[in-house]
C-alpha positions in Angstrom: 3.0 21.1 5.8 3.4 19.6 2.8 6.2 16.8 2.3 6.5 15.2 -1.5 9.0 12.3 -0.6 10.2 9.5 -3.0 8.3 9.0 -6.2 11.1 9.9 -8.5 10.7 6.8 -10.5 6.8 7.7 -11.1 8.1 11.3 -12.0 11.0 10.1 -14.5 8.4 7.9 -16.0 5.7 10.8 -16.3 8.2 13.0 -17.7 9.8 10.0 -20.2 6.0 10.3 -21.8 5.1 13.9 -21.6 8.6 14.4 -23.7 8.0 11.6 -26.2 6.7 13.1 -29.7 4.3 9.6 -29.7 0.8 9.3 -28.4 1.2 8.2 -24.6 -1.5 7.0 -22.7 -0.6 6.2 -19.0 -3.4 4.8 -16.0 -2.6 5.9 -12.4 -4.4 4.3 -9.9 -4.0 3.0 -6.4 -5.8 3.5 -3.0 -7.1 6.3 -1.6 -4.7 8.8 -0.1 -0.9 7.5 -1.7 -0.7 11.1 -3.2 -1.7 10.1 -7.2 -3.2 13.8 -7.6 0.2 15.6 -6.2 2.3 13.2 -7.8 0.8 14.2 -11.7 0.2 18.0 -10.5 4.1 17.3 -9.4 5.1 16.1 -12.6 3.0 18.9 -15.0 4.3 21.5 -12.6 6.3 23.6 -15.0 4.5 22.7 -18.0 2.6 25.1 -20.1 1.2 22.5 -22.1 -0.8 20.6 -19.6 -4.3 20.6 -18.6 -5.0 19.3 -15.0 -8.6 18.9 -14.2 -10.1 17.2 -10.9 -13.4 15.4 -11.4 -16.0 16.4 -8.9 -19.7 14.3 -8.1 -21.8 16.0 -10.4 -24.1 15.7 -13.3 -22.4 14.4 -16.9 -23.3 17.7 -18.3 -21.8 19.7 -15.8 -18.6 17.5 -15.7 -18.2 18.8 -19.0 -18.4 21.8 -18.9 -16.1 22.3 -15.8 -13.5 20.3 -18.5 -13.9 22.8 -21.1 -13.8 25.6 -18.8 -10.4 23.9 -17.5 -8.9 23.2 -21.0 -10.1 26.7 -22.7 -8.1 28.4 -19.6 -4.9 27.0 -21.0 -5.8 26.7 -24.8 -7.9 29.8 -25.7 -8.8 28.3 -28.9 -11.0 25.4 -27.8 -14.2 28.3 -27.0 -15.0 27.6 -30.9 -14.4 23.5 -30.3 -18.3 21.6 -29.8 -18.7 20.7 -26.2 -18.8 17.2 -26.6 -15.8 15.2 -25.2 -14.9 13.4 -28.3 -14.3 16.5 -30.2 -12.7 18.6 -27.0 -9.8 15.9 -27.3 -9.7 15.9 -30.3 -8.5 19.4 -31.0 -6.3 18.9 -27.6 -4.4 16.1 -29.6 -4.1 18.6 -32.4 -2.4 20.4 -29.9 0.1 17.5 -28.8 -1.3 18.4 -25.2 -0.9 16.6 -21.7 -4.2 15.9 -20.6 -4.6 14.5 -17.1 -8.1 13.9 -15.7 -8.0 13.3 -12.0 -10.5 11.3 -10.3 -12.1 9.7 -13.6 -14.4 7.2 -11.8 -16.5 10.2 -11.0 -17.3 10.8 -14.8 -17.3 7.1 -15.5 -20.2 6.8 -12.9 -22.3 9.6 -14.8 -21.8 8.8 -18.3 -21.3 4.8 -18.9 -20.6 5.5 -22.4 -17.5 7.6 -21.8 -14.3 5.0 -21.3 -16.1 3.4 -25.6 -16.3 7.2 -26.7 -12.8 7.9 -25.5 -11.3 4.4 -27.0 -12.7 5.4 -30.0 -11.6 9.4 -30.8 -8.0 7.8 -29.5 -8.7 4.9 -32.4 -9.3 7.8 -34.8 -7.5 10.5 -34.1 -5.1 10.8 -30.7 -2.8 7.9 -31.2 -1.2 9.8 -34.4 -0.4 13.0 -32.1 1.7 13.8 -29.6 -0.4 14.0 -27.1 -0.7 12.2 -23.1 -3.5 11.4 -21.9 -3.5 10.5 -18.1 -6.4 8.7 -16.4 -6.1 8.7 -12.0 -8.2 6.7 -10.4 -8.5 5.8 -6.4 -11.6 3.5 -7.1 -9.6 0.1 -7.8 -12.8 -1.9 -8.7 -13.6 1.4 -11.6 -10.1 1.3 -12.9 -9.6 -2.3 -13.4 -13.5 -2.8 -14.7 -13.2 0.0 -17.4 -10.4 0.7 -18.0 -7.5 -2.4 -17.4 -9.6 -5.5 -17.7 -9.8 -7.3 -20.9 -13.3 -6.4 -21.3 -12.9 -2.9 -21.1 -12.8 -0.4 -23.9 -9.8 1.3 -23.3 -8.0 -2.1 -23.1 -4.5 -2.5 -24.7 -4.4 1.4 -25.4 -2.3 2.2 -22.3 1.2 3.0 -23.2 1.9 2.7 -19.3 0.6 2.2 -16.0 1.3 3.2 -12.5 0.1 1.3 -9.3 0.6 3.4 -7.0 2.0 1.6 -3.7 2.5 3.0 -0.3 6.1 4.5 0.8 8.2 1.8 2.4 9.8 2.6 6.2 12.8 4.5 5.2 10.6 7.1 3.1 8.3 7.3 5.8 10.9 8.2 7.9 11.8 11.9 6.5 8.2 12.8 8.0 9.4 12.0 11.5 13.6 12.5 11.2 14.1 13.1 14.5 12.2 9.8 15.6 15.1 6.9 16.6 14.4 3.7 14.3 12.4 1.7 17.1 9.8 4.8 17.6 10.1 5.5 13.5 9.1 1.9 13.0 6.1 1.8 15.6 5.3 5.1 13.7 4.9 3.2 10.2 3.0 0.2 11.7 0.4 2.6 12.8 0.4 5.5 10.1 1.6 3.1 7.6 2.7 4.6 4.0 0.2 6.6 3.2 1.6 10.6 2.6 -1.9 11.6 3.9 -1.3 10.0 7.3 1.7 10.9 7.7 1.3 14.6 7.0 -0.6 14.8 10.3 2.3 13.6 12.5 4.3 16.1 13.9 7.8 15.5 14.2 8.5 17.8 17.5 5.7 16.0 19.4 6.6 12.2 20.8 4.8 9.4 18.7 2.1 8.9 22.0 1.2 12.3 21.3 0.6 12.2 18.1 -1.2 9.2 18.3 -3.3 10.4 20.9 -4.3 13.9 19.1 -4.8 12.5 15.5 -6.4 9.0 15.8 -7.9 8.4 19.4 -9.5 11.6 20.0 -12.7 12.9 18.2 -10.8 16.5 17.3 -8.1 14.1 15.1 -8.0 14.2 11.6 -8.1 10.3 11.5 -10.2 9.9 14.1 -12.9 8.7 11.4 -10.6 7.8 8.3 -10.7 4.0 7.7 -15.0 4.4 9.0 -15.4 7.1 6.0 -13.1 5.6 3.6 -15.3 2.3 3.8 -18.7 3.6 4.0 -17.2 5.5 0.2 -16.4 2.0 -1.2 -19.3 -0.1 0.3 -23.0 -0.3 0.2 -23.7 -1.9 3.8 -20.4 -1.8 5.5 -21.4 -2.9 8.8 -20.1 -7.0 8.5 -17.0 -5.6 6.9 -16.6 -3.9 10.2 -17.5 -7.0 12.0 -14.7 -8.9 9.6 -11.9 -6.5 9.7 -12.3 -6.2 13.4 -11.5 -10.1 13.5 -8.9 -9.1 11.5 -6.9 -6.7 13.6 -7.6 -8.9 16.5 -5.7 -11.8 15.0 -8.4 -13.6 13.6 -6.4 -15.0 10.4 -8.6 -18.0 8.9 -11.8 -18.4 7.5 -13.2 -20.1 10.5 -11.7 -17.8 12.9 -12.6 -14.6 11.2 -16.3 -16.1 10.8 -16.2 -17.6 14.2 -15.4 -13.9 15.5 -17.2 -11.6 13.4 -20.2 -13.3 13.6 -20.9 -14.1 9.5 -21.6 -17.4 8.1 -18.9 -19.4 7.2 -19.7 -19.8 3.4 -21.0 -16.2 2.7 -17.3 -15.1 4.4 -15.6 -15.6 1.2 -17.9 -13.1 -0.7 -16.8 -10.4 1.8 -12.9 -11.4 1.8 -13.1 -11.1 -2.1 -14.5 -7.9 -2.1 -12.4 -6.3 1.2 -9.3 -7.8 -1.5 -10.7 -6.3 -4.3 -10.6 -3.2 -2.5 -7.1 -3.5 -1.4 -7.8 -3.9 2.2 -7.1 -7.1 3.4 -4.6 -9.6 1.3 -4.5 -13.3 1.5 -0.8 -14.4 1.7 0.1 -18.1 2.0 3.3 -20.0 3.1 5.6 -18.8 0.4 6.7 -22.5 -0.8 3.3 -23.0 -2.5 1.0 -21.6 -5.1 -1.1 -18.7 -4.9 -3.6 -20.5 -7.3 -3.8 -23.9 -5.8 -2.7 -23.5 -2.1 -5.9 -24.1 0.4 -3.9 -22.3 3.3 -4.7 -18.7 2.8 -4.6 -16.5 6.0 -5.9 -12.6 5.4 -4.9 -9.9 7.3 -5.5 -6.0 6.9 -3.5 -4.5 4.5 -3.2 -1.1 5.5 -1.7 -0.2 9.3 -3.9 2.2 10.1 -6.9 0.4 9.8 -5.5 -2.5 11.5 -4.6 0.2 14.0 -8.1 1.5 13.9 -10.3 -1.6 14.1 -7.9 -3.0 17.0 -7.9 0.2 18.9 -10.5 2.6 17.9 -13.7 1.1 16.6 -15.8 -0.3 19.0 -14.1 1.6 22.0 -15.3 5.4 21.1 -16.8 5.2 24.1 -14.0 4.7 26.6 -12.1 6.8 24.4 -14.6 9.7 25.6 -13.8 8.5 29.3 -10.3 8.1 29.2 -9.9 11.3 27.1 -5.9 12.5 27.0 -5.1 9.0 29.1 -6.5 6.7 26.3 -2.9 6.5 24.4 -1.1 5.4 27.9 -4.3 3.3 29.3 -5.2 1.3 26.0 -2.5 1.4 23.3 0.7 1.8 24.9 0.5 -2.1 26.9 -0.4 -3.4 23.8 1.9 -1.9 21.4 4.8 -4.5 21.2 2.1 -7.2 20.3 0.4 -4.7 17.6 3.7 -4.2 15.9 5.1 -7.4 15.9 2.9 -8.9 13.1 3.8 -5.4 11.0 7.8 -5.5 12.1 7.9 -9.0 10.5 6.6 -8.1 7.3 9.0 -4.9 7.7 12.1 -7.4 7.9 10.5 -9.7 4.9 10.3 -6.7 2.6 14.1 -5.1 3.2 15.8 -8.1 2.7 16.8 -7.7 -0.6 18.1 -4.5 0.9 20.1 -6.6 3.3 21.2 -9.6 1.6 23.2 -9.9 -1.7 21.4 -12.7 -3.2 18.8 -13.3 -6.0 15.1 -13.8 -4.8 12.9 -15.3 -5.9 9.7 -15.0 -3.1 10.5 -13.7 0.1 7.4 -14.4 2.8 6.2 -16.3 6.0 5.9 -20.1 6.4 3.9 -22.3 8.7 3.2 -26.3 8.3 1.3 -27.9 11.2 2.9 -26.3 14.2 6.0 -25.0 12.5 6.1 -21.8 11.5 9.0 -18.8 10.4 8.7 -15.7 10.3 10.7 -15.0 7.4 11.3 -17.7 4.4 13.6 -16.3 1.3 13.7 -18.2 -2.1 17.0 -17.9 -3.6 18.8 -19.6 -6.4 21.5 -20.4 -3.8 19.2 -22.0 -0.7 17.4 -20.6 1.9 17.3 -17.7 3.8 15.2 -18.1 7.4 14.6 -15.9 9.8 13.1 -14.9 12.9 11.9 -11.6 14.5 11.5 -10.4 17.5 10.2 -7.1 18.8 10.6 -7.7 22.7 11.9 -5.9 25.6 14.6 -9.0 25.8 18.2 -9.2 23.8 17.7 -12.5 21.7 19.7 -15.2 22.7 21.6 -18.2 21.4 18.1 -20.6 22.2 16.3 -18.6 19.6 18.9 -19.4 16.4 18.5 -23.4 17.2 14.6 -23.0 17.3 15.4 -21.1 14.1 17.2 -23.7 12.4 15.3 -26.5 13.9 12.4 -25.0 12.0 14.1 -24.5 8.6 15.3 -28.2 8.5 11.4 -28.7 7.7 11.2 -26.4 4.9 10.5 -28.7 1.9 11.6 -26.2 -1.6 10.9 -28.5 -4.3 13.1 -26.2 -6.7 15.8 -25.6 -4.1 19.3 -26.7 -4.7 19.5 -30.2 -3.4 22.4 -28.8 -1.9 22.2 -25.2 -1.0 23.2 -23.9 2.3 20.7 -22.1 4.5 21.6 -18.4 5.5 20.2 -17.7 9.3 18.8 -14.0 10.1 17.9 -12.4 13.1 15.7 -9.4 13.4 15.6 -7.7 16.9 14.3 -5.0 18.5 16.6 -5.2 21.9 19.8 -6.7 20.5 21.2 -10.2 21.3 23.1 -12.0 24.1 26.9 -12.4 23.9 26.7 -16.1 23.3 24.6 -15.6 20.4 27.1 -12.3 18.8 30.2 -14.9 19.6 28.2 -17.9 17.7 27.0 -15.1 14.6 31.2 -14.0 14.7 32.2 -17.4 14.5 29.7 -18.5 11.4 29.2 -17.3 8.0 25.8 -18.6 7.7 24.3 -16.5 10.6 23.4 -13.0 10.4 22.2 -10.0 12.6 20.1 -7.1 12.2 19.2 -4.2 14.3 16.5 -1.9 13.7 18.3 1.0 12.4 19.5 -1.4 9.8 15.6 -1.7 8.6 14.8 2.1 8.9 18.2 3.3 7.1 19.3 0.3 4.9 19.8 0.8 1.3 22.8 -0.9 0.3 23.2 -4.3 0.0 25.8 -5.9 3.1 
């Protein structure tokens, strides 16, 4: 089944360009599976102008020629054109066509020389037409090398750019309506995002089941994702393994990521660069300091299915075999709360500015010595702090004077001296009385359920 959900903004853009009588040239790129080639074959749809074409792992010359076969289908005239890419686009401009080339890392990998000889017939002769020209990408490192970086021909010829990002919860969510917000949110801190993934849940069958069919068994379709997306990207992916395993088992620093994996403390950083590079694992940092001179970097896996993966999959294939339909029950579902918790908590730091009518300016975690919140907001007004919890146990009263017990730490350099501190609660099973007559009798306390994360999209 196919589900297009939410990239309207993308589209309008898209469309904004292909309608514009001025040279456009737009960059999509982002990881592997977010949907870049259905979002541009969305947007050219009903166009009779536009030329999609997919690149494939093939030689230079024969990469051309499936290009002209592609562009000749739609612009008969082209059969006369030289087959030589300068001159192909050249008469396409003359055409004011939209030209999209899906997958362009491919050719880039064949034919070096192709990003200077395309800067320069757009030099010459495209950016006086009316043509698009749209480059998709999934390899990052390709993209940013030859075609966004300073140092790359095309640089400073893009008229836009798209960086493709994963859906947030409440898009998510239309793939799995039926699912009540707690099972829609375990759902999106294992599946993540990504349209791919998510496209191989089905909505009729519990979350378990799904789980069980698609990721732990050796018939699923992601049974082997995050292992063949990696071995794509990297050369000899086995201490990458060894790292993102650390990873997903809470291994968050250097020394506890080496400690676990097994690498050498100072090669570690030469893996973590590249694993960034390739979008994923992130470094994030307590969000009162700078991402340029802070020293207290923690990583963690960026996408939730590999964190889902590495913690529950790789390395257990084995007792996955033995366990067979029981695997979901016998290994995942004990652990589940703990697995989601990390994810729920940047769930609640991203919909904040859903939730609360302020102005932001950061919104992330904080720790100093033993201290730590879960949720830090930077406003213009003061602080917003918060804590999440995604246990079996209503939160009580205790858990709002740890909270502000914490925040009296914070030190916010370019705070208002004397801006007042807005508490938030984020809970999975609700919250004692005590603590709903304290939140009645306050206006600096505020609490949120989980349907408020899944549906939220006005401001409160």
């Amino acid at each position: 089944m196919e589900h297009f959900v939410d990239r309207n903004l993308e589209l309008d853009q898209l469309t904004d360009c292909y309608r514009s009588e001025t040279a456009d040239f737009i960059v999509i790129y982002g990881r592997r599976r977010l949907g870049k080639s259905e979002l541009v074959r969305q947007s050219i749809d009903e166009r009779d102008d536009a030329i999609y074409y997919q690149a494939v792992e093939s030689t230079a010359p024969n990469q051309l020629e499936q290009f002209v076969e592609t562009a000749t289908a739609q612009y008969p005239s082209l059969r006369n054109v030289r087959r030589d890419w300068e001159a192909i686009l050249e008469a396409l401009g003359e055409e004011a066509a939209v030209v999209v080339i899906d997958e362009f890392p491919f050719l880039v990998e064949e034919d070096g020389s192709l990003p200077s000889r395309i800067q320069r017939v757009w030099d010459m002769e495209l950016q006086d037409t009316g043509m698009t020209l749209v480059l998709v990408g999934s390899s990052i490192s390709v993209m940013e090398d030859k075609v966004l970086s300073g140092s790359a021909p095309l640089y400073g010829r893009r008229t836009a750019r798209i960086d493709l990002k994963p859906l947030d919860v409440s898009d998510a969510h239309q793939f799995f309506p039926k699912y009540d917000p707690e099972t829609a949110i375990t759902a999106w801190s294992i599946y993540g995002g990504t349209p791919y993934y998510l496209q191989t849940i089905d909505p009729d069958q519990p979350l378990g089941t799904n789980v069980q069919q698609g990721i732990l068994s050796e018939r699923g379709l992601l049974y082997s994702e995050p292992e063949f997306l990696l071995r794509t990207e990297l050369r000899q992916p086995n201490t990458y393994f060894s790292i993102l395993r650390a990873l997903a088992h809470g291994r968050f620093t250097p020394n506890e990521i080496a400690g676990m994996a097994g690498v050498d403390s100072g090669s570690l950083s030469t893996y973590l660069q590249k694993l960034r590079r390739l979008r994923f694992v992130e470094r994030h940092i307590p969000v009162t300091e700078s991402p340029t001179s802070s020293k207290r970097g923690r990583y963690r896996i960026s996408a939730p299915l590999f964190r889902f993966w590495f913690r529950f999959v790789y390395g257990n294939q084995d007792q996955l075999r033995l366990l067979d339909d029981d695997a979901y029950d016998e290994l995942v579902a004990p652990e589940l709360a703990d697995y989601v918790s990390p994810l729920f908590e940047r769930l609640c730091q991203r919909k904040l500015p859903e939730l609360i009518d302020r102005r932001f300016r950061d919104i992330g975690q904080w720790w100093f010595k033993e201290h730590e919140l879960d949720v830090l907001g930077l406003t213009t007004e003061g602080l917003v702090a918060g804590e999440c919890k995604f246990t079996s146990r209503p939160v009580s009263e205790g858990v709002l004077s740890d909270l502000e017990r914490t925040a009296s730490e914070v030190r916010w350099s370019e705070g208002p001296a004397d801006g007042e501190t807005l508490y938030v609660l984020f809970s999975r099973s609700g919250y004692s009385d005590d603590l709903k007559r304290a939140a009645d009798e306050r206006n600096d306390v505020l609490l949120f359920e989980l349907s408020d994360l899944v549906t939220s999209d006005s401001k409160s």
